[in-house]
Backbone bond lengths (Angstrom), bond angles and torsions (degrees), N, CA, C in turn:
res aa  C-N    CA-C-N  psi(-1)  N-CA   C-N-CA  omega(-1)  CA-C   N-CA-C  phi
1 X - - - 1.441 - - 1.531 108.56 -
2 X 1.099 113.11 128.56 1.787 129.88 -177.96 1.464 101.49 -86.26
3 X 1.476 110.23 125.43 1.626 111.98 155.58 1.445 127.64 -88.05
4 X 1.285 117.02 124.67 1.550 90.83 176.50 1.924 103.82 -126.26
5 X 1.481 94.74 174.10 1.674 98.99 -157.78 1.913 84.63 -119.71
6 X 1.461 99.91 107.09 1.651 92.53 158.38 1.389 121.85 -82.58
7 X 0.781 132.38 143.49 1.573 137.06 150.91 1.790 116.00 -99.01
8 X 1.336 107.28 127.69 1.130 111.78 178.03 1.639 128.65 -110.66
9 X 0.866 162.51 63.91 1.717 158.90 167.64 1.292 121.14 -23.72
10 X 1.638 115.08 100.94 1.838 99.09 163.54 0.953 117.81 -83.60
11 X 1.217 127.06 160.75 2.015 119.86 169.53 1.719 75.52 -119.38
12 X 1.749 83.41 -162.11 1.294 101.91 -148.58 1.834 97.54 -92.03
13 X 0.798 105.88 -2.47 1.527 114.83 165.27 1.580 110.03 -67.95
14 X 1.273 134.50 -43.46 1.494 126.95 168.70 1.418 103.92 -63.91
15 X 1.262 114.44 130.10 1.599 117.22 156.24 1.681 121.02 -127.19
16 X 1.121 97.28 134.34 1.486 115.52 -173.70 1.334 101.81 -156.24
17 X 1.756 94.85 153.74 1.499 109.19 -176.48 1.491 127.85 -93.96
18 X 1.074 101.45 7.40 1.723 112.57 179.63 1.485 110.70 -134.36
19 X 1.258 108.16 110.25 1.882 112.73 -178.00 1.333 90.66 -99.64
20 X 1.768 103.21 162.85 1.366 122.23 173.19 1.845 112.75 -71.25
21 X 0.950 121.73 174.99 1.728 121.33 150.79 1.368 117.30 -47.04
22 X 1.227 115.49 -54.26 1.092 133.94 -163.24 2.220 119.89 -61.46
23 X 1.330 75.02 -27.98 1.879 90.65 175.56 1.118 121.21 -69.18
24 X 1.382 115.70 150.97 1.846 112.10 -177.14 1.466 88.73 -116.76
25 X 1.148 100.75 158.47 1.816 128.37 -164.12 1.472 95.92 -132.87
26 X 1.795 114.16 109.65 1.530 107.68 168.66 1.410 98.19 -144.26
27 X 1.843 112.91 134.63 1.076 102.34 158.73 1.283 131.67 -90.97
28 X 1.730 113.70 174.16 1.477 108.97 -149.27 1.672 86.07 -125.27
29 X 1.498 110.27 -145.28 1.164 110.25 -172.55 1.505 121.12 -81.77
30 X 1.138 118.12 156.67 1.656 134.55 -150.62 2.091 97.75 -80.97
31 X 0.852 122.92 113.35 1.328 133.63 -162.41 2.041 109.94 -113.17
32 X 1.561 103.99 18.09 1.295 93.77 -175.41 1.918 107.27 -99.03
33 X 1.230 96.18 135.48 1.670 108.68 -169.01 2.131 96.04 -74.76
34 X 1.210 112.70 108.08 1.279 139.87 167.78 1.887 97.31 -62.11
35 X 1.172 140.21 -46.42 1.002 113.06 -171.55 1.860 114.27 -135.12
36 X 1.670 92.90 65.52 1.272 114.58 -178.71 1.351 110.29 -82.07
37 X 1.331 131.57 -4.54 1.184 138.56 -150.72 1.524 120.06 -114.55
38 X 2.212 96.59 -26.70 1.366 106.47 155.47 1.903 116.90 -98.82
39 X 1.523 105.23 9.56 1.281 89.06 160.43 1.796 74.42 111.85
40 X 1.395 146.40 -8.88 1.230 116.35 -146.96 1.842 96.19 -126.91
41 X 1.016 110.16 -168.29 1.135 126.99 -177.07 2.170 122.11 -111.34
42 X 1.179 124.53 96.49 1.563 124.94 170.49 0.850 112.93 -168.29
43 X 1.955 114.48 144.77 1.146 127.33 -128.16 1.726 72.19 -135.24
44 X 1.358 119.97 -176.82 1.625 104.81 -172.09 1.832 101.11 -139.87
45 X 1.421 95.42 15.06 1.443 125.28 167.46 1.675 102.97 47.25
46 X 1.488 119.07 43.74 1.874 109.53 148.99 1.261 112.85 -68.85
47 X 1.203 124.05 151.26 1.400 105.57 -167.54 1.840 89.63 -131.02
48 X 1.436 140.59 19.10 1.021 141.21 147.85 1.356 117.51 -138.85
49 X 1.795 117.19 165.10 1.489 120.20 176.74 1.382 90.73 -82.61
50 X 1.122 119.06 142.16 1.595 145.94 125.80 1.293 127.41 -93.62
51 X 1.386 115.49 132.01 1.940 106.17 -165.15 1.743 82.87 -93.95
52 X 1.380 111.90 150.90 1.739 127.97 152.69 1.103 115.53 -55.53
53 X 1.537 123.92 -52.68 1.461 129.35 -177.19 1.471 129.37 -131.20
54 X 1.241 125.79 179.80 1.366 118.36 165.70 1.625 117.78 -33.30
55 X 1.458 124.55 136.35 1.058 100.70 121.06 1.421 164.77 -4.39
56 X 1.681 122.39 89.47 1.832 131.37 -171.03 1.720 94.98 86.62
57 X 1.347 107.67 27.58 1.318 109.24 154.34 1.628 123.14 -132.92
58 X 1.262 127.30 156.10 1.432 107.87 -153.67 1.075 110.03 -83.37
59 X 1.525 122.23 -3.62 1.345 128.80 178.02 1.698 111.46 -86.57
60 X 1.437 107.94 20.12 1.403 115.32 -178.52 1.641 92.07 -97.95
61 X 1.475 128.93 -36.34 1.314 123.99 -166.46 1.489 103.74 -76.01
62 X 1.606 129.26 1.59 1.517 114.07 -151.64 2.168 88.31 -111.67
63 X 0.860 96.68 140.36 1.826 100.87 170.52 1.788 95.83 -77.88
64 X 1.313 89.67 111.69 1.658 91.89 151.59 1.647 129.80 -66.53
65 X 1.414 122.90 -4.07 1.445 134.74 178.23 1.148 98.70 -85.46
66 X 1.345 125.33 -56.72 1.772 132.39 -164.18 1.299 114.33 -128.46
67 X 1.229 139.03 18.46 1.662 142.62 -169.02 1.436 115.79 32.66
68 X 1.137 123.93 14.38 1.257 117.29 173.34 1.142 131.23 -111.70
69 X 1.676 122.82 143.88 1.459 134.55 -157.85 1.721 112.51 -44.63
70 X 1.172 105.46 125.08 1.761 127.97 -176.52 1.336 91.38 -50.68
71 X 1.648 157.74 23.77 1.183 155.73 157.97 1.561 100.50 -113.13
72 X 0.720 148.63 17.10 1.279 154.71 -114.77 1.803 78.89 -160.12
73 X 1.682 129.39 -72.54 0.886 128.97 173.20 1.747 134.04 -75.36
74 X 1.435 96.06 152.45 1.585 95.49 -168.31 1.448 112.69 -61.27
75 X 1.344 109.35 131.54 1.644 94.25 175.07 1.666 100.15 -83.46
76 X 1.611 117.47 172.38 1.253 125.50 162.43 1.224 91.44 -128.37
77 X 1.673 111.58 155.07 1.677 114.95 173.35 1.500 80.95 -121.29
78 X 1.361 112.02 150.76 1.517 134.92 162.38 1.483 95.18 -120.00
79 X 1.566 129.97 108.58 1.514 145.24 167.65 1.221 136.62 -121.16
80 X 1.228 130.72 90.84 1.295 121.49 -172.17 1.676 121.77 -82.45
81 X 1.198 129.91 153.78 1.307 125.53 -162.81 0.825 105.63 -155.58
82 X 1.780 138.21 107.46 1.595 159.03 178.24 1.380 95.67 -98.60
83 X 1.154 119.92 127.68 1.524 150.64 146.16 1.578 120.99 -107.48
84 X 1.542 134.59 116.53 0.970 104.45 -174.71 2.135 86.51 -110.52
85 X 1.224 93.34 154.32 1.431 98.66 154.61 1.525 134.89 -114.37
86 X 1.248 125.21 170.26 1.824 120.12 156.50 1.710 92.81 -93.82
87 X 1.151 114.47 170.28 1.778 135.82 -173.95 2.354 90.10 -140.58
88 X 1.180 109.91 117.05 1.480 123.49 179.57 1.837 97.76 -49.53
89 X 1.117 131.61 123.15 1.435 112.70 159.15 2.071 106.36 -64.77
């Protein structure tokens, strides 16, 4: 009987609500439409999160580039995922 070792990669195209330990969590660029309000479309082009403050403070959720809410930006997950299997001889 053969063992084999998968390795698996999510990008940010899989979504799920429970990551391993092992995953890195980064946000990306800021995706909130600035002129939804006249009907239109603009993005205000930060192109990373920056937290305002420490960490477990609420000024950790705010982008110091663009003040706007850290949901606001794309997350990326970096996840790795080992499965090993047996293969039947």
């Amino acid at each position: 009987m053969k063992k084999r070792q998968v390795v698996v990669r999510r990008d940010e195209g899989s979504r799920r609500n429970h990551y391993n330990n092992s995953s890195t969590i980064r946000y990306g660029e800021c995706q909130k439409n600035h002129a939804a309000s006249i009907g239109g479309y603009a993005v205000d082009g930060c192109r990373e999160f920056m937290a305002s403050g420490a960490e477990g403070t609420s000024n950790a959720l705010i982008c110091a580039a663009c003040g706007c809410h850290r949901n606001f930006h794309r997350k990326e997950v970096d996840a790795e995922v080992v499965c090993e299997s047996s293969s039947p001889t």
